[in-house]
Backbone as a chain_set.jsonl record, in Angstrom:
{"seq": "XXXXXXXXXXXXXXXXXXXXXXXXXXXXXXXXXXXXXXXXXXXXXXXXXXXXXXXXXXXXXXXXXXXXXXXXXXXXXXXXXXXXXXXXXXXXXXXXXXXXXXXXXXXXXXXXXXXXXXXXXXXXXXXXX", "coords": {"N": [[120.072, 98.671, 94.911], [121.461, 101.807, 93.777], [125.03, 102.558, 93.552], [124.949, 105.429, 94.942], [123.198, 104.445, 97.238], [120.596, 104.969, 96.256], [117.835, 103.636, 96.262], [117.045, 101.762, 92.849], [115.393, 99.751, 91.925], [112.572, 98.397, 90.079], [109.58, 99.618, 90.746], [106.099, 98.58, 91.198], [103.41, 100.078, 90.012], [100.329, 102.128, 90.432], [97.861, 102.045, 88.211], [94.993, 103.28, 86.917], [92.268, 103.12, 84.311], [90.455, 105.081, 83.46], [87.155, 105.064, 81.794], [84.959, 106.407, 80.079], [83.801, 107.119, 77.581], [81.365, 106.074, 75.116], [81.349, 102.585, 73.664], [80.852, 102.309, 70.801], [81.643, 104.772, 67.777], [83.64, 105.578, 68.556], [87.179, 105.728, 68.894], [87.897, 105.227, 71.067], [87.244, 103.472, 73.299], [87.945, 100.759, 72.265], [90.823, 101.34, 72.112], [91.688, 102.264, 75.091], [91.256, 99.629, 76.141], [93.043, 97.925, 74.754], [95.264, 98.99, 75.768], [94.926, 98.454, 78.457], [95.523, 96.034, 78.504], [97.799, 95.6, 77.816], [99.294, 97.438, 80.189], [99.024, 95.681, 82.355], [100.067, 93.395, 81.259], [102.559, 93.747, 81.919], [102.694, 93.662, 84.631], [102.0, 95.519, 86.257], [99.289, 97.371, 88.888], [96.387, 97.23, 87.882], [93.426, 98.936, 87.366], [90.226, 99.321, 86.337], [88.145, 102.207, 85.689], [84.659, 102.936, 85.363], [82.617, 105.261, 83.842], [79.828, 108.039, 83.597], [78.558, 107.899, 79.775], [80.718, 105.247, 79.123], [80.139, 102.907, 81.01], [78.756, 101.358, 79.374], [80.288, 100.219, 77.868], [80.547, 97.376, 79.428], [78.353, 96.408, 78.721], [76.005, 93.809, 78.671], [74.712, 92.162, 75.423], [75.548, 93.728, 73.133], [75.042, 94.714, 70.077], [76.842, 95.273, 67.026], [76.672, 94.494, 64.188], [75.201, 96.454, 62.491], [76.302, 98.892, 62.48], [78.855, 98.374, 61.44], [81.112, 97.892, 62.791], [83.34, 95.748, 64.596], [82.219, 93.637, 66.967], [83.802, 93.906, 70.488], [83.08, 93.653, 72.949], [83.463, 91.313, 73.925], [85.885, 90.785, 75.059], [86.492, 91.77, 77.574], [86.109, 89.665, 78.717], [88.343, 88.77, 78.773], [90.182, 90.056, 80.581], [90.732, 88.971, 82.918], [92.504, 87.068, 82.706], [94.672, 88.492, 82.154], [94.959, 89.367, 84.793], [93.983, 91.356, 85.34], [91.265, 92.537, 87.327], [90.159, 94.247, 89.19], [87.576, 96.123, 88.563], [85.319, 98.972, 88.206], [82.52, 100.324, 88.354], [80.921, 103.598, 88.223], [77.65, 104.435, 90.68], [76.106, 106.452, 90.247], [76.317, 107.286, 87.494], [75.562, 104.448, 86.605], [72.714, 104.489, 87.445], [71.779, 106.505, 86.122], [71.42, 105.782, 83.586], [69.643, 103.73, 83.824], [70.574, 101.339, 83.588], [71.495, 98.03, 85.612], [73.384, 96.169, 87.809], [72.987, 93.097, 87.105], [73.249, 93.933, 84.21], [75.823, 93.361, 83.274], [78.609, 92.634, 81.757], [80.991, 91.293, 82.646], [82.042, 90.635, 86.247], [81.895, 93.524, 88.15], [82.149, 96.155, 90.88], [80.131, 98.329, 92.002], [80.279, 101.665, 92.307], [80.174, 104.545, 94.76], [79.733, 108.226, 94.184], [81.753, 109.363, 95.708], [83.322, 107.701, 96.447], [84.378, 106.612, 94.195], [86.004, 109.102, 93.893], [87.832, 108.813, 95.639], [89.21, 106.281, 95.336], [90.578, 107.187, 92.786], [92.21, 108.947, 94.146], [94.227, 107.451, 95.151], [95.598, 106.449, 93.348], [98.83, 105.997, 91.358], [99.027, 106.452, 88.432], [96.834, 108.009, 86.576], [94.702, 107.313, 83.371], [92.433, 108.982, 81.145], [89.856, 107.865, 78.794]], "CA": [[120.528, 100.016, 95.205], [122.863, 102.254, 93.115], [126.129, 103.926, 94.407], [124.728, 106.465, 96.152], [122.348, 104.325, 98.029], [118.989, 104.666, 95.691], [116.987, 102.234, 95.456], [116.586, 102.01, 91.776], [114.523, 98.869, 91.228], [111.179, 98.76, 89.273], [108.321, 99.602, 91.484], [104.501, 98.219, 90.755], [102.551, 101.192, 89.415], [98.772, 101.729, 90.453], [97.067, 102.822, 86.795], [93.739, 103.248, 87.135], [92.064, 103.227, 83.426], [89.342, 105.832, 83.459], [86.423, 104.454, 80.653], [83.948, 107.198, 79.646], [83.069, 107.277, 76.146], [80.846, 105.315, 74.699], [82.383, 101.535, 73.291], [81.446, 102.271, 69.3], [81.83, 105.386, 67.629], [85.183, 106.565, 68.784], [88.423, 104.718, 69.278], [88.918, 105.191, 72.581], [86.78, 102.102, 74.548], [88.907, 99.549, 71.935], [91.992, 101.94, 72.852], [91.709, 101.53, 76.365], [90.96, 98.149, 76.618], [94.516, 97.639, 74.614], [96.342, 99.583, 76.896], [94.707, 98.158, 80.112], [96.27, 94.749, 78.528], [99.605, 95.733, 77.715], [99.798, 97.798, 81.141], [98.746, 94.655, 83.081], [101.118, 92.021, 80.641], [103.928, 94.255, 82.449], [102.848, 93.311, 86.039], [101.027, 96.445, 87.097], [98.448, 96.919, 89.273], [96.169, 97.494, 86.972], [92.015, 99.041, 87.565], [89.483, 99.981, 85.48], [86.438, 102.852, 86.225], [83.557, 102.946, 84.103], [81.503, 106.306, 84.227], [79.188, 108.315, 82.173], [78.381, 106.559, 78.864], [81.497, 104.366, 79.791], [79.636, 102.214, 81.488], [77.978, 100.706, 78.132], [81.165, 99.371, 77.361], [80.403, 96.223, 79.671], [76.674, 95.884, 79.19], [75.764, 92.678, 77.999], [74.023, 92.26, 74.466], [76.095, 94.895, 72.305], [74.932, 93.917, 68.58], [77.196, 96.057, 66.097], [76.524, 94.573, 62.644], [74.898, 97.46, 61.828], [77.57, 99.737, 62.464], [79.347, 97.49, 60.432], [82.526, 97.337, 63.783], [83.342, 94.604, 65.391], [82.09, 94.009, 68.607], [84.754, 94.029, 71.069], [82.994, 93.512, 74.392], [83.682, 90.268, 74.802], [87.451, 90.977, 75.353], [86.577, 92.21, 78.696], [86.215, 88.439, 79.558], [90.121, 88.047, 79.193], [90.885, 90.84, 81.043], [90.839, 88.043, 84.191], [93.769, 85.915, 82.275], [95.638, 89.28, 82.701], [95.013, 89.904, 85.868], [92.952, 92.626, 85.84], [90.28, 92.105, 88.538], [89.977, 95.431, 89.72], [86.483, 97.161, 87.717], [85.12, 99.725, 89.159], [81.676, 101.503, 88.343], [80.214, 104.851, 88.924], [76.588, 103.857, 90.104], [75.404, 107.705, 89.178], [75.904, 106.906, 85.85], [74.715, 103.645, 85.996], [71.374, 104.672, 87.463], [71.018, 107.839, 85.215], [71.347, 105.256, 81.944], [68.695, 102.632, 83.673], [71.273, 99.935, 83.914], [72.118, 97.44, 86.751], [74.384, 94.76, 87.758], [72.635, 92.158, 86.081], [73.495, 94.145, 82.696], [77.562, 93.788, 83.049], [79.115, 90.991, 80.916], [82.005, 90.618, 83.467], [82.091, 91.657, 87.472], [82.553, 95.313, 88.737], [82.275, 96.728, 91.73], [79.598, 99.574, 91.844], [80.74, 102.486, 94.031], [79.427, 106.281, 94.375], [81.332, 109.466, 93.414], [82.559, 109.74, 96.373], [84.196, 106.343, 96.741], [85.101, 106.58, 93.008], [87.218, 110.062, 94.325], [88.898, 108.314, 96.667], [90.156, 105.403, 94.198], [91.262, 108.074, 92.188], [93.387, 109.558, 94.894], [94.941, 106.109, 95.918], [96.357, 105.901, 92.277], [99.885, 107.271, 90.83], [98.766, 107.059, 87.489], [95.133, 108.013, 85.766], [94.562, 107.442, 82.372], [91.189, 108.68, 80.857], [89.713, 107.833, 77.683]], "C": [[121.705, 100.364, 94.303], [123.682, 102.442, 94.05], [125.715, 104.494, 95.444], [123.752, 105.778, 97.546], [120.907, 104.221, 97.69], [118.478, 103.674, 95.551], [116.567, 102.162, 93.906], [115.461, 100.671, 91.019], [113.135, 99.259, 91.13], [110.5, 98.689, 90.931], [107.077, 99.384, 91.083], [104.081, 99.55, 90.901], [101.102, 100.841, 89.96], [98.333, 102.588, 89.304], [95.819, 102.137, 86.665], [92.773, 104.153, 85.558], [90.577, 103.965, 83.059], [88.277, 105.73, 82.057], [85.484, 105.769, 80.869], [83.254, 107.288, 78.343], [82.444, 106.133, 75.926], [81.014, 104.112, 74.148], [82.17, 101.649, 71.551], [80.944, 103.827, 68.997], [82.755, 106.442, 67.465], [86.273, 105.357, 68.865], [88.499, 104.462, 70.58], [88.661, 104.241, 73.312], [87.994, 101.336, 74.27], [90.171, 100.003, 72.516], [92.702, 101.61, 74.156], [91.832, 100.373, 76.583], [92.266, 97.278, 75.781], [95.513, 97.862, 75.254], [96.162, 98.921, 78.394], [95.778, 96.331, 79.808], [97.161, 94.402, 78.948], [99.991, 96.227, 79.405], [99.963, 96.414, 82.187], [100.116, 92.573, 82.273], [102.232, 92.78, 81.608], [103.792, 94.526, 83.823], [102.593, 94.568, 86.776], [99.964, 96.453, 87.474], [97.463, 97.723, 88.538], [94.162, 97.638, 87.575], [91.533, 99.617, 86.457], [88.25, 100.639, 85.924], [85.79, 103.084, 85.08], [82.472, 103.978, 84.313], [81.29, 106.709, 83.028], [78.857, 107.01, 81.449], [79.943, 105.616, 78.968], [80.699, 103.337, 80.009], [78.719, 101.082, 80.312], [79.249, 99.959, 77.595], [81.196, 97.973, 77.691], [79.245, 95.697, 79.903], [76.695, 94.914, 78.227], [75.032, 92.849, 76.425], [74.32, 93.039, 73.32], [76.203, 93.65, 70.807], [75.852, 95.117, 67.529], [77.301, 96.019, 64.852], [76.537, 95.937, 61.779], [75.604, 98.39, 61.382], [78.476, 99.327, 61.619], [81.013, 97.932, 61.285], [82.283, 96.39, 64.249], [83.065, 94.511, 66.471], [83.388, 93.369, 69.071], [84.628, 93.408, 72.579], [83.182, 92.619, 75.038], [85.403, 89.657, 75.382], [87.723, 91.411, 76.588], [86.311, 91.262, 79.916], [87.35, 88.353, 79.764], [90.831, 88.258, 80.129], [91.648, 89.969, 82.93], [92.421, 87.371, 83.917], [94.479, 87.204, 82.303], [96.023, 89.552, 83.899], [94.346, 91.03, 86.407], [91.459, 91.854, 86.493], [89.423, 93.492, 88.899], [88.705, 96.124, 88.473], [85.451, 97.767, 88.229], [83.263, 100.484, 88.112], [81.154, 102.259, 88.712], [78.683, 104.425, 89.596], [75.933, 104.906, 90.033], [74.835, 107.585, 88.147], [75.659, 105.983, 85.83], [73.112, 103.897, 85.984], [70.829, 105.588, 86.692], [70.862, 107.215, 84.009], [70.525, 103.856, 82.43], [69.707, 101.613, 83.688], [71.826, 98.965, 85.317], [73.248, 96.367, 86.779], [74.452, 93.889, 86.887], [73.196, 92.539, 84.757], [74.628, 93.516, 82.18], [77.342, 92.48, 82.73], [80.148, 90.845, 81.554], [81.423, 91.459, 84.781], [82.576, 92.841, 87.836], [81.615, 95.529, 89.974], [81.548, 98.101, 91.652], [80.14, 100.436, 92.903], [80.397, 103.579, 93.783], [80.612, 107.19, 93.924], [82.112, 109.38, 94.113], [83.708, 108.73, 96.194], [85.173, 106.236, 95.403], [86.397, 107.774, 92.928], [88.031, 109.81, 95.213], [89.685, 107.129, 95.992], [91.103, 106.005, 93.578], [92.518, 108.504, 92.544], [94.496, 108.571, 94.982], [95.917, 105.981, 94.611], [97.873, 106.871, 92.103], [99.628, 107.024, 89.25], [97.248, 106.821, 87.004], [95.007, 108.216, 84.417], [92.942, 107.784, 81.879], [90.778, 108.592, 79.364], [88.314, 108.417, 77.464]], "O": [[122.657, 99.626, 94.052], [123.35, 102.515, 95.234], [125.974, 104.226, 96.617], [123.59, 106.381, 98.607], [120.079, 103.649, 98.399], [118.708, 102.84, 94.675], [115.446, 102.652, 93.768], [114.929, 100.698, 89.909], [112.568, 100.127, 91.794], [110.805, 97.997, 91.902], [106.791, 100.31, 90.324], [104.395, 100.166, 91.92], [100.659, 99.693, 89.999], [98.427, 103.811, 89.415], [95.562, 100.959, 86.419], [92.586, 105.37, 85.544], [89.707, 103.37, 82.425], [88.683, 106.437, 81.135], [85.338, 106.098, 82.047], [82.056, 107.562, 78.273], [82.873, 105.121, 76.479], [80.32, 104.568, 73.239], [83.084, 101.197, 70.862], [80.037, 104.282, 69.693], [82.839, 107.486, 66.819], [85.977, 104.163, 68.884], [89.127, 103.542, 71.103], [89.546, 103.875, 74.085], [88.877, 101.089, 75.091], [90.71, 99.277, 73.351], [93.756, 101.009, 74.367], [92.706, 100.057, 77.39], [92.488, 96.11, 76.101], [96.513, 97.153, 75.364], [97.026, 98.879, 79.269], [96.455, 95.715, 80.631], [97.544, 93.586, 79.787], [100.858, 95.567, 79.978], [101.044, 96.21, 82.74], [100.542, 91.479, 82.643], [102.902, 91.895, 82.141], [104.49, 95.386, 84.361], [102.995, 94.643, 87.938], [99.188, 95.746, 86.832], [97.654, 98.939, 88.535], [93.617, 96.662, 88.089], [92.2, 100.306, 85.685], [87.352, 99.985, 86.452], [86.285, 103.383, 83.993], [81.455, 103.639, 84.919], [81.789, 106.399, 81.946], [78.806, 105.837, 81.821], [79.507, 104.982, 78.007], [80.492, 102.695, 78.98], [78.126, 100.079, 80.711], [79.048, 99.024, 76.819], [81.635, 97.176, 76.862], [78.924, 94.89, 80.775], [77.253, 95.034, 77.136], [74.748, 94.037, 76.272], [73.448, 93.106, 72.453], [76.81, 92.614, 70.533], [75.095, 96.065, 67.322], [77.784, 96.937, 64.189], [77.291, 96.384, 60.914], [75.655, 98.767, 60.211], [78.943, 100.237, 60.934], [81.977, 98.242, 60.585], [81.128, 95.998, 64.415], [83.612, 95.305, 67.236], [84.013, 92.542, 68.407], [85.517, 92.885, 73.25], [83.184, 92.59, 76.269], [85.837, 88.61, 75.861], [88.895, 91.526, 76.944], [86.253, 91.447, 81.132], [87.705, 87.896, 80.851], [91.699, 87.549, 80.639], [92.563, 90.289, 83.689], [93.289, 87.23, 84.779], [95.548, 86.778, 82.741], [97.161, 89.917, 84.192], [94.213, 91.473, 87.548], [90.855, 90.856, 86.101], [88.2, 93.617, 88.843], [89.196, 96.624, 87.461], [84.586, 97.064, 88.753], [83.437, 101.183, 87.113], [80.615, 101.979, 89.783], [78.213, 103.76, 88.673], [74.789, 104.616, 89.683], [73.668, 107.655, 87.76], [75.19, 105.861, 84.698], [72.359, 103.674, 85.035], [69.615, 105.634, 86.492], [70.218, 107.85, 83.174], [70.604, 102.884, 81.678], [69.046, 100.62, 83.992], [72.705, 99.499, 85.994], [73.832, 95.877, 85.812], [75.361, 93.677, 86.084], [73.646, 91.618, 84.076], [74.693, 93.126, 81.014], [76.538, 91.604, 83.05], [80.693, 89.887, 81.005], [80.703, 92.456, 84.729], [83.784, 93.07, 87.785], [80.461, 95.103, 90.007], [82.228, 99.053, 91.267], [80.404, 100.108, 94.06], [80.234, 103.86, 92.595], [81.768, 107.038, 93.529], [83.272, 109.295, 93.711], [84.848, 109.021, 95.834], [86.357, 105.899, 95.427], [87.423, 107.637, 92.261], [88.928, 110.579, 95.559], [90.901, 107.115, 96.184], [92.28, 105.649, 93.635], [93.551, 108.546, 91.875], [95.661, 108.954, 94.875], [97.001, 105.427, 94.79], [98.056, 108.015, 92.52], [100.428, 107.781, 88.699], [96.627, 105.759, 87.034], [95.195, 109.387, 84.087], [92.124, 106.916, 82.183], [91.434, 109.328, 78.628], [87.858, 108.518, 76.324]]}, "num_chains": 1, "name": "protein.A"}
C-alpha cells in the first residue's frame, strides 16, 4: 500500500489472445504466438481462442516449403513450458472448415459462441490478431 492507503502492487492480468487469421500469409499467427510468450514469461494469466481460419494455426501437418516460410506450428508445443494451458476453440469454425479434435497438434478446449462470449467477458484484456 502507498500513503494514501492504495494498494499499488502488480495484479495478474487475464489476456485472452484472440487467433483468427490464417498461420501463413500474414504476420499476425507468428505475431501472436510471440506475444502470448512474452505475456505469459511475465506471469500472466495467459489464454488463447482460435476462431475462423484461426483455427488452422494448430492443425497438425502444416507443410510450408512451398511458401518458402518457416513453419512455426510446432512452437505451440512450448507454449506448456510457459504456462499457457488455457486454448480455447470456436467449434463453429471448426465444423464449418471440416476439422476435429484429432487435427490439433496441442490440446484445446472446443467451446460454442456462446461459451466463447462468455470467456471473453471474464477477461480484462483482449488482444485480436
Amino acid at each position: 500500500m502507498n500513503e494514501s492507503g492504495t494498494d499499488t502492487s502488480t495484479r495478474i492480468k487475464k489476456f485472452l489472445f484472440v487467433n483468427r487469421k490464417a498461420p501463413y500469409g500474414t504476420i499476425y499467427a507468428l505475431e501472436a504466438l510471440e506475444v502470448v510468450m512474452i505475456s505469459a514469461a511475465f506471469d500472466q494469466d495467459v489464454s488463447l481462442a482460435f476462431l475462423d481460419d484461426g483455427i488452422f494455426q494448430i492443425v497438425k501437418g502444416q507443410e510450408t516449403t512451398f511458401i518458402g516460410m518457416k513453419n512455426f506450428s510446432q512452437t505451440y508445443r512450448a507454449l506448456e513450458d510457459f504456462g499457457v494451458t488455457k486454448l480455447y476453440v470456436e467449434r463453429e469454425s471448426m465444423e464449418a472448415r471440416g476439422i476435429s479434435e484429432s487435427d490439433f497438434i496441442v490440446p484445446a478446449e472446443v467451446i460454442s459462441v456462446r461459451e466463447m462470449a462468455e470467456l471473453m467477458a471474464s477477461q480484462d484484456i483482449i488482444l485480436s490478431f
